[in-house]
Kinemage of the C-alpha trace (Angstrom):
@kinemage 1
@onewidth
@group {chain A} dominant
@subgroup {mainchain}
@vectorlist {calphas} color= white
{ca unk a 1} P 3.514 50.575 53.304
{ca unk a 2} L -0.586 50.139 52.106
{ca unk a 3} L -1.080 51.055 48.870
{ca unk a 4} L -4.403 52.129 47.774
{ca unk a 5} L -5.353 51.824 43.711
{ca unk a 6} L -3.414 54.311 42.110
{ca unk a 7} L -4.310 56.866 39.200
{ca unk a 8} L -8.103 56.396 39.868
{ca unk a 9} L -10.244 58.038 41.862
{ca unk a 10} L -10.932 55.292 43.651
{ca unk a 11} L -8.351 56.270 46.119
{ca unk a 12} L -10.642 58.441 47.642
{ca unk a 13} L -12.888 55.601 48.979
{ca unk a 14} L -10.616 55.921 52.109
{ca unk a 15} L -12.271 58.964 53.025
{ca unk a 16} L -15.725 57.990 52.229
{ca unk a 17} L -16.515 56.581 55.718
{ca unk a 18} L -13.123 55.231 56.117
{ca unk a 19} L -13.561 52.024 53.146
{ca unk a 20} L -10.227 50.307 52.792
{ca unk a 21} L -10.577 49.280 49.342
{ca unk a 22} L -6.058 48.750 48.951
{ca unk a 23} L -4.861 46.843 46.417
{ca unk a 24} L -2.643 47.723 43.018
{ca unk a 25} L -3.356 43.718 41.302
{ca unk a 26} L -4.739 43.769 37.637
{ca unk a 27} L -7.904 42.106 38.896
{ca unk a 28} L -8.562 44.288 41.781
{ca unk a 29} L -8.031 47.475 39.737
{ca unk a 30} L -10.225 46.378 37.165
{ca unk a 31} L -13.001 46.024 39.496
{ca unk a 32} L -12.337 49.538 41.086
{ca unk a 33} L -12.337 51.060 37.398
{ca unk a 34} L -15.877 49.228 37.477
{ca unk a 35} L -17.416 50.519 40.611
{ca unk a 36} L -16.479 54.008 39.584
{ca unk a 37} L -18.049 53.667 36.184
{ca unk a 38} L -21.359 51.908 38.117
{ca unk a 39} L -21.687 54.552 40.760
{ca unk a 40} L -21.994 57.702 38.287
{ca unk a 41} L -25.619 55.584 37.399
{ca unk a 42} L -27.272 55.609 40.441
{ca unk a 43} L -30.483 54.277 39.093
{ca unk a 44} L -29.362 50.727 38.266
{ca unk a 45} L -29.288 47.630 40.585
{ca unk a 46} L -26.330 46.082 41.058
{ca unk a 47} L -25.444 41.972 41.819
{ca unk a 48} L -22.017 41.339 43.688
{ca unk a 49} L -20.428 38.237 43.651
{ca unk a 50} L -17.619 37.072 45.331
{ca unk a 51} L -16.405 34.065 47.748
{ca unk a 52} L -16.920 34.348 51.158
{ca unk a 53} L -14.631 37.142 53.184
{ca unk a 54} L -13.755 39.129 49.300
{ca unk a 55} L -15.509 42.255 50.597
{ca unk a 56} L -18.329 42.279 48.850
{ca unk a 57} L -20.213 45.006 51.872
{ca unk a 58} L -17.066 47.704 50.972
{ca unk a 59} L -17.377 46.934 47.276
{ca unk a 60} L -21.468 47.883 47.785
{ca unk a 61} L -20.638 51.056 50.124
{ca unk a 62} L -18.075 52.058 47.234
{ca unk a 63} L -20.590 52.074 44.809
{ca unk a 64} L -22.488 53.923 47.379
{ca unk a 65} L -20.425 56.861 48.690
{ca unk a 66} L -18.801 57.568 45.190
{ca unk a 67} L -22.228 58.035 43.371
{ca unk a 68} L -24.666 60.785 44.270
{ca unk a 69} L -26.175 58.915 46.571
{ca unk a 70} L -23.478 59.678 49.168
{ca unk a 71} L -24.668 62.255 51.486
{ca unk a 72} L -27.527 59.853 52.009
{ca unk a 73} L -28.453 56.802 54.163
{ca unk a 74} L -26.486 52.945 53.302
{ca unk a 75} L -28.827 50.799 54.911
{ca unk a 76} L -27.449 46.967 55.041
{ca unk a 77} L -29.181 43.882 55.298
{ca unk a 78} L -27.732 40.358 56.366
{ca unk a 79} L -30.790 38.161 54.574
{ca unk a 80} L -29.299 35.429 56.250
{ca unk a 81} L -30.350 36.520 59.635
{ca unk a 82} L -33.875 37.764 59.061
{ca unk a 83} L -36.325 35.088 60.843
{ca unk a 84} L -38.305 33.676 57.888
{ca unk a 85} L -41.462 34.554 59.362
{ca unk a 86} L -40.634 38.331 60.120
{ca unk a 87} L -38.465 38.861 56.878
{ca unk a 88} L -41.250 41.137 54.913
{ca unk a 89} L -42.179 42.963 58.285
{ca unk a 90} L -38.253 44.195 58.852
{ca unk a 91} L -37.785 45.125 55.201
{ca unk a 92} L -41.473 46.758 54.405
{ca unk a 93} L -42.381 47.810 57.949
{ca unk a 94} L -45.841 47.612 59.724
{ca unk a 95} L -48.653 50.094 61.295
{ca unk a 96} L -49.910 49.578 64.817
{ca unk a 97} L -52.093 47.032 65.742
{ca unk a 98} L -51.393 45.439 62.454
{ca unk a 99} L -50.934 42.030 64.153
{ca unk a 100} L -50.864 40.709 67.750
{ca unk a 101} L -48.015 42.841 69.865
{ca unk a 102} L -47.831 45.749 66.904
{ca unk a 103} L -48.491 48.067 69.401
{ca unk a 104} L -47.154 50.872 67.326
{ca unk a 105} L -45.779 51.670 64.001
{ca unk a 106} L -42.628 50.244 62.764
{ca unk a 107} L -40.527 51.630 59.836
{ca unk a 108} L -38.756 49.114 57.728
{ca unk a 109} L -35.150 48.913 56.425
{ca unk a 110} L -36.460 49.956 52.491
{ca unk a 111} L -37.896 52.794 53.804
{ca unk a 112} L -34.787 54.135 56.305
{ca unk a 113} L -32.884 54.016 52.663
{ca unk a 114} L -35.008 56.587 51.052
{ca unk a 115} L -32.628 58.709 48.846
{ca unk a 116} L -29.729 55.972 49.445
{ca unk a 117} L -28.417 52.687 48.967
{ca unk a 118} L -29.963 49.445 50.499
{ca unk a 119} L -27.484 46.599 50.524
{ca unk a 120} L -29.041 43.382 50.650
{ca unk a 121} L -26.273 40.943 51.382
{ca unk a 122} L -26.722 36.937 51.169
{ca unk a 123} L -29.996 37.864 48.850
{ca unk a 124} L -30.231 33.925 47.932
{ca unk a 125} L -31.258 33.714 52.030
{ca unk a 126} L -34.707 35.438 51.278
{ca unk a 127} L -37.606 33.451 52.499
{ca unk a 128} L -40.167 32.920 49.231
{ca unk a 129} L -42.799 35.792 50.493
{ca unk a 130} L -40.141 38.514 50.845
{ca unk a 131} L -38.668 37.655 47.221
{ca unk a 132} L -42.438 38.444 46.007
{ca unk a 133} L -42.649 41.435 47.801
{ca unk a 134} L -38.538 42.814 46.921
{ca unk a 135} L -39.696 41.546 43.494
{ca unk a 136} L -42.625 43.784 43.388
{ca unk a 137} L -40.642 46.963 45.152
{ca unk a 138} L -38.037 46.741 42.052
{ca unk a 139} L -40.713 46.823 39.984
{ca unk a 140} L -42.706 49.431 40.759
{ca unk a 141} L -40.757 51.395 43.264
{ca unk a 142} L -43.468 51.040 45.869
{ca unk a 143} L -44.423 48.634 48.466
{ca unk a 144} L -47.350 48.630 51.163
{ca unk a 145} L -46.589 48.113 54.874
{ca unk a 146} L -48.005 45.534 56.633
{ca unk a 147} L -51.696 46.489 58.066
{ca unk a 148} L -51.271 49.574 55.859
{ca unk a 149} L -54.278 50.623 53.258
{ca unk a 150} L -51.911 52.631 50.854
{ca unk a 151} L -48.942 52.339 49.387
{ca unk a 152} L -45.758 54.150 49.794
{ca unk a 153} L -43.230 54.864 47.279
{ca unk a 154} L -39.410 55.463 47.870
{ca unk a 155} L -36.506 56.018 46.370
{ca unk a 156} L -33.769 53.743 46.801
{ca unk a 157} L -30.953 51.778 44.889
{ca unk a 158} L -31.043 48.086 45.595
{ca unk a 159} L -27.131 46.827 46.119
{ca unk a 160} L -27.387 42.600 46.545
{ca unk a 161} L -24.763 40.295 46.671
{ca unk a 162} L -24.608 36.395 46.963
{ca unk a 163} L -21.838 33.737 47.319
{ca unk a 164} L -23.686 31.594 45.956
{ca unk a 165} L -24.155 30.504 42.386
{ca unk a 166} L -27.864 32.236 41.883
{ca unk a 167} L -27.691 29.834 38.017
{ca unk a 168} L -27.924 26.915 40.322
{ca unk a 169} L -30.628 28.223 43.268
{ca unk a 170} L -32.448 29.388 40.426
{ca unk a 171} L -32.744 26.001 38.618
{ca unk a 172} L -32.634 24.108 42.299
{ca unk a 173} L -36.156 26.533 43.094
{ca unk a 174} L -34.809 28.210 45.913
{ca unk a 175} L -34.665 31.661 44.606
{ca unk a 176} L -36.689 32.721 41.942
{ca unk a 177} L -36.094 33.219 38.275
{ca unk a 178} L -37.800 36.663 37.843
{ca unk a 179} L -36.394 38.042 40.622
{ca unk a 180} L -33.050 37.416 39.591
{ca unk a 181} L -33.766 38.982 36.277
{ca unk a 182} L -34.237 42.083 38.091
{ca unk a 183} L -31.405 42.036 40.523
{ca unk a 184} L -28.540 40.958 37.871
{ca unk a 185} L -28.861 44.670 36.117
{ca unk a 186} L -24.974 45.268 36.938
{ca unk a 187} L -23.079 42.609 38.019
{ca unk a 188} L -19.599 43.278 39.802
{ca unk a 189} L -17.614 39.955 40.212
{ca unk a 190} L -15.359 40.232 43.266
{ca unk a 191} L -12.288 38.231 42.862
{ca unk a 192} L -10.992 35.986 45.325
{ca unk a 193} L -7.556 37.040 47.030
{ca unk a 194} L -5.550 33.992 45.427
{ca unk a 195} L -6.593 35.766 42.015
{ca unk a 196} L -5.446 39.048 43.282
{ca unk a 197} L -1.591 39.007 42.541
{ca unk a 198} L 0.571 41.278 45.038
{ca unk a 199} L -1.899 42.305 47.215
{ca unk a 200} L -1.374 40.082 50.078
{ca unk a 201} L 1.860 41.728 50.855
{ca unk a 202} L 0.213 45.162 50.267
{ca unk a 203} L -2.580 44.071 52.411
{ca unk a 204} L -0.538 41.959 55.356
{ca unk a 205} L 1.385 45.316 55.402
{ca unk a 206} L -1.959 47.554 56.097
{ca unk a 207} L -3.279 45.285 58.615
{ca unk a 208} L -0.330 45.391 60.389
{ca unk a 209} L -0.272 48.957 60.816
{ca unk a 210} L -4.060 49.069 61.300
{ca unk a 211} L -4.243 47.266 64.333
{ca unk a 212} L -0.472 48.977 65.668
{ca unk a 213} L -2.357 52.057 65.776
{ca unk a 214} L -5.506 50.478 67.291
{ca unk a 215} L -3.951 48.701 70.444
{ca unk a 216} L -1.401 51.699 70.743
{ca unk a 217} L 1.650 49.060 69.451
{ca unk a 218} L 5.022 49.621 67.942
{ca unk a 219} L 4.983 48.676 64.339
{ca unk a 220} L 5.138 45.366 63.531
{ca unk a 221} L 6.539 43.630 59.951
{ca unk a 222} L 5.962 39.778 58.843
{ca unk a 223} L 9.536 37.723 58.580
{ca unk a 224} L 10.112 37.507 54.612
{ca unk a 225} L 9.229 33.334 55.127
{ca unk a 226} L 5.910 34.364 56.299
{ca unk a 227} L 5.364 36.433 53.321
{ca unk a 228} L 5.995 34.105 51.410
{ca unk a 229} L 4.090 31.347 52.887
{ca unk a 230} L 1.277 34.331 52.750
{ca unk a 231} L 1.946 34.328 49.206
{ca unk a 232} L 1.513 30.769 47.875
{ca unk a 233} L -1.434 29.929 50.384
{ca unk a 234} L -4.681 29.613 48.914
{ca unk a 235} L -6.788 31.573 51.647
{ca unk a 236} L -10.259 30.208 50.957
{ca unk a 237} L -11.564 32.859 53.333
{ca unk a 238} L -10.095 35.802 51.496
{ca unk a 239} L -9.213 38.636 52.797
{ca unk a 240} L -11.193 38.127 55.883
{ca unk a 241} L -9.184 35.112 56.792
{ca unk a 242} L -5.760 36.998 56.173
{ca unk a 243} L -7.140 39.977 58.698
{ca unk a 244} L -8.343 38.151 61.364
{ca unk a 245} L -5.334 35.444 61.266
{ca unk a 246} L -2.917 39.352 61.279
{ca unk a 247} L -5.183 40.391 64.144
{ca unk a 248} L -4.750 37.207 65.727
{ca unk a 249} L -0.788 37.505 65.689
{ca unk a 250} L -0.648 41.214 66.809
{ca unk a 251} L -2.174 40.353 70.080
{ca unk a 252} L -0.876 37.207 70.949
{ca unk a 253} L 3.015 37.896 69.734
{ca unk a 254} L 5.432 40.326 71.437
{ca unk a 255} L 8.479 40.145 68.827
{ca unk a 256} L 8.797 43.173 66.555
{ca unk a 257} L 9.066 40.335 63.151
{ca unk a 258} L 6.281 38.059 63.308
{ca unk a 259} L 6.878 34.686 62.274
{ca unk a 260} L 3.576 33.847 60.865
{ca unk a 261} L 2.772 30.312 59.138
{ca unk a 262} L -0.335 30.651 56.860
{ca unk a 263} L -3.159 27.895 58.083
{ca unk a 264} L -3.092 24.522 57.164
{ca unk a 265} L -5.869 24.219 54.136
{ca unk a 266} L -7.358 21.175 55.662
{ca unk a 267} L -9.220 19.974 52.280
{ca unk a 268} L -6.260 19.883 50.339
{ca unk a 269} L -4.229 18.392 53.786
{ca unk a 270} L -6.988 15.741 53.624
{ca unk a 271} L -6.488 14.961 50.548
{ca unk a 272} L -3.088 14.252 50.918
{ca unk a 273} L -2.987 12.027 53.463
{ca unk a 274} L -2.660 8.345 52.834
{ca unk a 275} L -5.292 6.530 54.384
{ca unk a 276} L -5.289 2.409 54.546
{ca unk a 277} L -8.145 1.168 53.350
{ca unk a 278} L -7.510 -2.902 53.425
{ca unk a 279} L -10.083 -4.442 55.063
{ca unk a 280} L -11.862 -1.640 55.949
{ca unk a 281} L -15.542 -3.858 54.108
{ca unk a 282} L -15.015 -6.048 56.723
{ca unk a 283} L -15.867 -3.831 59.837
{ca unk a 284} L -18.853 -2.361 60.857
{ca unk a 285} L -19.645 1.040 59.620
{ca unk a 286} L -18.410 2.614 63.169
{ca unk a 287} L -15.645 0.728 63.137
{ca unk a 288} L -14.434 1.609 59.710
{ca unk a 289} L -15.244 5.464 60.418
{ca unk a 290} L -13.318 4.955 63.729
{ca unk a 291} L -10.061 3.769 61.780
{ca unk a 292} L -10.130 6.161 59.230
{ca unk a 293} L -10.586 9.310 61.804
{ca unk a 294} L -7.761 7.557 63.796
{ca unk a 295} L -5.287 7.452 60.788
{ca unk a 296} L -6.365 10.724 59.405
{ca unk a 297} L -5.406 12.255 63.252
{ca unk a 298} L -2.073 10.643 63.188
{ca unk a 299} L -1.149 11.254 59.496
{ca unk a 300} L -2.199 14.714 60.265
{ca unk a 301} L -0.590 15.774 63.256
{ca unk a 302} L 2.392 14.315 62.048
{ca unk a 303} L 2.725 16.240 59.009
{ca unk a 304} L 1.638 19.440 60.757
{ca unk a 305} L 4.367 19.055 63.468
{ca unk a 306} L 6.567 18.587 60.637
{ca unk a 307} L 5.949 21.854 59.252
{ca unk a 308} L 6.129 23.741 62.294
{ca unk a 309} L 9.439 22.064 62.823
{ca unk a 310} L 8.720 20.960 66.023
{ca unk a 311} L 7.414 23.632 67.634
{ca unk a 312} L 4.300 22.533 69.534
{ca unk a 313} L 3.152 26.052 70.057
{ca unk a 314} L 3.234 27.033 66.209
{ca unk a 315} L 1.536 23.803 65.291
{ca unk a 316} L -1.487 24.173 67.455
{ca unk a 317} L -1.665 27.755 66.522
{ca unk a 318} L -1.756 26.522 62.849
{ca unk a 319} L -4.233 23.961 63.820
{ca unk a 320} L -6.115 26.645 65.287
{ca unk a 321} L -6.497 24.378 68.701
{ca unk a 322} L -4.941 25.308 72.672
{ca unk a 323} L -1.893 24.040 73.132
{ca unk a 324} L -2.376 22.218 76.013
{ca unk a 325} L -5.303 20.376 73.971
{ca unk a 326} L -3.001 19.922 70.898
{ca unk a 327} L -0.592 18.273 73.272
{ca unk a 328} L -2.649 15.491 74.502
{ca unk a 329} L -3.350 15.204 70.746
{ca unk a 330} L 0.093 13.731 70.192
{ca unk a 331} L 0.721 11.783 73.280
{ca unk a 332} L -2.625 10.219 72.291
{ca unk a 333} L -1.442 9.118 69.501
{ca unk a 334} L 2.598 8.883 70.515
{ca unk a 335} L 3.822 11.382 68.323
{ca unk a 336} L 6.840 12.941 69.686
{ca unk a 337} L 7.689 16.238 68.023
{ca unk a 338} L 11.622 15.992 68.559
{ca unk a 339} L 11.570 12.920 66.644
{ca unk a 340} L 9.141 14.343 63.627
């Protein structure tokens, strides 16, 4: 059964527009006790961090709906997809006719989050005008729409988060220093779900029930191998990665105990692998890359075979490839999975 972070009122984040903060690990709870302690002062800016797939967007609508803020809009923003060239005009807004097919007015995203929360995720995506301009609207609380004589002032709480290191954009010149100044107020680090001791069980366990109820299922539980496989895997995409590969499973399996392998972590994999290098300085660059690709292919399909003890199916599921395609993988390169 799903646990959700016990003796704190944090628990009640479920209800606040349904945000499945769950977890009961040391680091997770500590970064609940945070986020309640941060949304009583709804006047500060707050900087999330976190890896990719952590849940840094239900950490920022936490903050949000717990603070007095609530019954008011949570506007977010994905800076990574806002054209370069139209980034100002979608955050600030623009009057008619104040540029060549402004045919009428056009309110932007700052000022739709009057009395609330605007979440601007991937901040560190920004294009250099619209840091000036969010750099000037924490400043002074006002901003001036684009054709517009006057300014307008709002009120609204600036939520950012990056998964990047903003030290190192900072220093590189892609994001500037002042502006970080004024965005790293409050900062709330998100830890990664290898850090988060416990809760891929408890979590595995609420996704499982979660999408039961969705596709109108029987319940489902993970074989106590999976779990533990679940356990010691790495999962650089976080909790993300452990949803959608759940998600994945519930669909495509019919057996009430799913037999789940966590995915091959192809760096480390890599890494692994023994590679021959003799005599590679005496072929052509192609021809080098060629061999190496070849041996890496081989190396790697045998080992993954290996793991999935022969089962095609399971190893091209791990491999995250169509089994028919995984299968002229090994006759390719005459790897016969009875034999592995």
């Amino acid at each position: 059964m799903s646990k959700v972070a016990r003796n704190s009122d944090a628990s009640q984040l479920v209800r606040f527009g349904g945000i499945p903060l769950i977890g009961e690990s040391p680091a997770f709870l500590t970064l609940l006790r945070t986020v309640e302690r941060i949304a009583a002062h709804d006047t500060t800016t707050v900087l999330i961090r976190g890896e990719t797939g952590t849940g840094k967007e239900l950490i920022a609508r936490a903050v949000h709906y717990l603070g007095a803020r609530r019954a008011c809009p949570f506007v977010p923003v994905n800076c990574g997809a806002l054209p370069e060239s139209l980034a100002e005009n979608e955050l600030f807004g623009h009057r008619g006719g104040a540029f060549t097919g402004a045919t009428q007015e056009s309110v932007g995203l700052v000022r739709r989050a009057h009395g609330g929360s605007l979440f601007l995720d991937e901040v560190d995506a920004l294009p250099p005008r619209a840091q000036v301009s969010l750099l000037r609207f924490l400043q002074e609380g006002c901003f001036r729409p684009l054709g517009a004589t006057a300014e307008e002032r709002v009120d609204v709480r600036v939520l950012a988060a990056s998964n990047r290191c903003l030290e190192t954009e900072v220093r590189e010149g892609r994001f500037r220093q002042d502006l970080y100044y004024r965005l790293d107020v409050i900062t709330l680090n998100v830890p990664p779900l290898r850090e988060r001791t416990g809760d891929v069980r408890i979590l595995s366990s609420h996704f499982l029930k979660q999408f039961a109820q969705r596709y109108a299922m029987r319940d489902r539980h993970l074989h106590e191998q999976s779990m533990r496989w679940f356990e010691q895997y790495g999962w650089p995409g976080n909790v993300r990665q452990l949803e959608n590969l759940i998600h994945r499973e519930c669909l495509l399996s019919e057996a009430d105990e799913l037999d789940i392998k966590a995915p091959v972590d192809f760096a480390a994999l890599a890494s692994q692998l023994p590679i021959d290098q003799a005599g590679l300085h005496e072929l052509s660059y192609h021809s080098a890359k060629l061999r190496v690709l070849q041996e890496f292919d081989r190396n790697y399909l045998t080992r993954l075979i290996a793991l999935a003890q022969g089962n095609v199916t399971k190893a091209a599921r791990l491999a995250g490839k169509e089994r028919r395609a995984f299968g002229k993988l090994l006759k390719r390169y005459g790897i016969a999975p009875s034999r592995v």
